[in-house]
N, C-alpha and C positions, 0 to 999 in steps of 0.2 A: 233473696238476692244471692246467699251463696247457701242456700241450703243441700246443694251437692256434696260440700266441704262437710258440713253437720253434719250428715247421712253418712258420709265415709268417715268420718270420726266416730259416731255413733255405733257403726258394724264392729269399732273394738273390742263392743262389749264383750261380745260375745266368746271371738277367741282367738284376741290378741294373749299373750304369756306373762306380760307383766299383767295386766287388768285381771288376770284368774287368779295370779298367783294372790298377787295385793289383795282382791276379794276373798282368799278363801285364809290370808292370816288373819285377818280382819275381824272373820267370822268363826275363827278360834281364838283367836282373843277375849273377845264380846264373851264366849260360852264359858272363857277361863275365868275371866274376872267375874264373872255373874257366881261362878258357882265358889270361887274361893271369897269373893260377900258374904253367900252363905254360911260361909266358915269362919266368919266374923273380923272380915274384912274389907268394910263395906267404902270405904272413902278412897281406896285404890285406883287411882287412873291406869290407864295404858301408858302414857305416858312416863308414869312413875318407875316403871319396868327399867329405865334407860339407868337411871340410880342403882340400883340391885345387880343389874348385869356386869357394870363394872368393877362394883366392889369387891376391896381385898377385905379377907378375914382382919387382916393388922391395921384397917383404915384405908382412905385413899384420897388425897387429894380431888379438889376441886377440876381443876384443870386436867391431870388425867381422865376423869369420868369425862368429860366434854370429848376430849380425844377419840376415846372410848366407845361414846355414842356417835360419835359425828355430827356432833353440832357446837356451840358457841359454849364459852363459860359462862356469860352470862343466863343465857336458857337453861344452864345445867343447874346455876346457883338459884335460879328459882324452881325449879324440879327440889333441888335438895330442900329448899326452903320449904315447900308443902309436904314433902317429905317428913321432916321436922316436925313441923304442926300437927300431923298424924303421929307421933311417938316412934315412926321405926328408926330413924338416924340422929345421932347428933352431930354437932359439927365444934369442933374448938378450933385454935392454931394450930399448925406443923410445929412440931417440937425443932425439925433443921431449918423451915423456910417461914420467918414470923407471919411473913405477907400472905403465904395460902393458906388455905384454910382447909382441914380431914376432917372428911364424912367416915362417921361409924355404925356398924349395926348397936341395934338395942335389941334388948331382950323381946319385945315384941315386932319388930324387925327380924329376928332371927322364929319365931313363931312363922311370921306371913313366909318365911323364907321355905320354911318346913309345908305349910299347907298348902303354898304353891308347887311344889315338890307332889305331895300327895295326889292334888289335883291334877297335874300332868298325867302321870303316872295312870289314874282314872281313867282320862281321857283318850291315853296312848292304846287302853286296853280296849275301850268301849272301838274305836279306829281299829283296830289289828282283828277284833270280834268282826268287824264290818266287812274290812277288805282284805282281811287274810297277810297273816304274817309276809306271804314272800313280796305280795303287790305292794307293802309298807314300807320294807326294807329294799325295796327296787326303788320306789318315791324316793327315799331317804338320799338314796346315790346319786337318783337323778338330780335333787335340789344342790345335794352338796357341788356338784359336778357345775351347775349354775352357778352359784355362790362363788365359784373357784377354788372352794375346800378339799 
């Protein structure tokens, strides 16, 4: 009945700009978490990434990280909560605001922080060995320039 509309939705796949770009963080994601498992971090979602990106060295509240990521406090506080459960963050009160609550690194927090690190870095080289420094740093401008950065 309307499989004309499927079909033209379907031809996205192929090479609409967000569906490539979406597919190809996707699928460096998957290769990053796979290989920083390996490095003994094995209970890490994607997901989890959202926690990490926004924190400060000195803590960071609940509600900034939400900000942050762009999503809800509550999605964030259960992001921090499994976070937690895995040993990389803790969470206590704000010293100024009793009601929110700062996420901290831990010492094994600060390890995943470091092996993620590594692992980019890996990866960034295995990528530049592939496509050549200038075609990397051309991407580079081009996403930022997307981004609006």
């Amino acid at each position: 009945m309307h499989e004309d509309a499927l079909d033209a939705f379907t031809e996205l796949r192929h090479d609409d700009l967000g569906l490539l770009l979406t597919g190809a963080a996707s699928a460096m994601t998957r290769r990053a978490l796979s290989e920083v498992a390996a490095t003994g971090h094995p209970l890490v979602r994607a997901s989890h990434i959202a926690v990490f990106m926004g924190l400060e060295a000195t803590g960071t509240n609940i509600s900034t990280l939400a900000e942050r990521a762009g999503i809800s406090r509550q999605a964030m506080a259960a992001l921090v909560k499994e976070v937690v459960q895995i040993g990389y963050v803790t969470t206590r009160p704000d010293a100024v605001d009793r009601r929110a609550v700062r996420v901290e690194l831990t010492d094994a927090g600060a390890r995943f922080c470091r092996d993620v690190a590594a692992v980019s870095r890996r990866l960034t080289a295995q990528w530049e060995a592939r496509f050549g420094t200038e075609r990397l740093e051309s991407l580079r401008a081009q996403l930022r320039d997307l981004a609006g950065q």
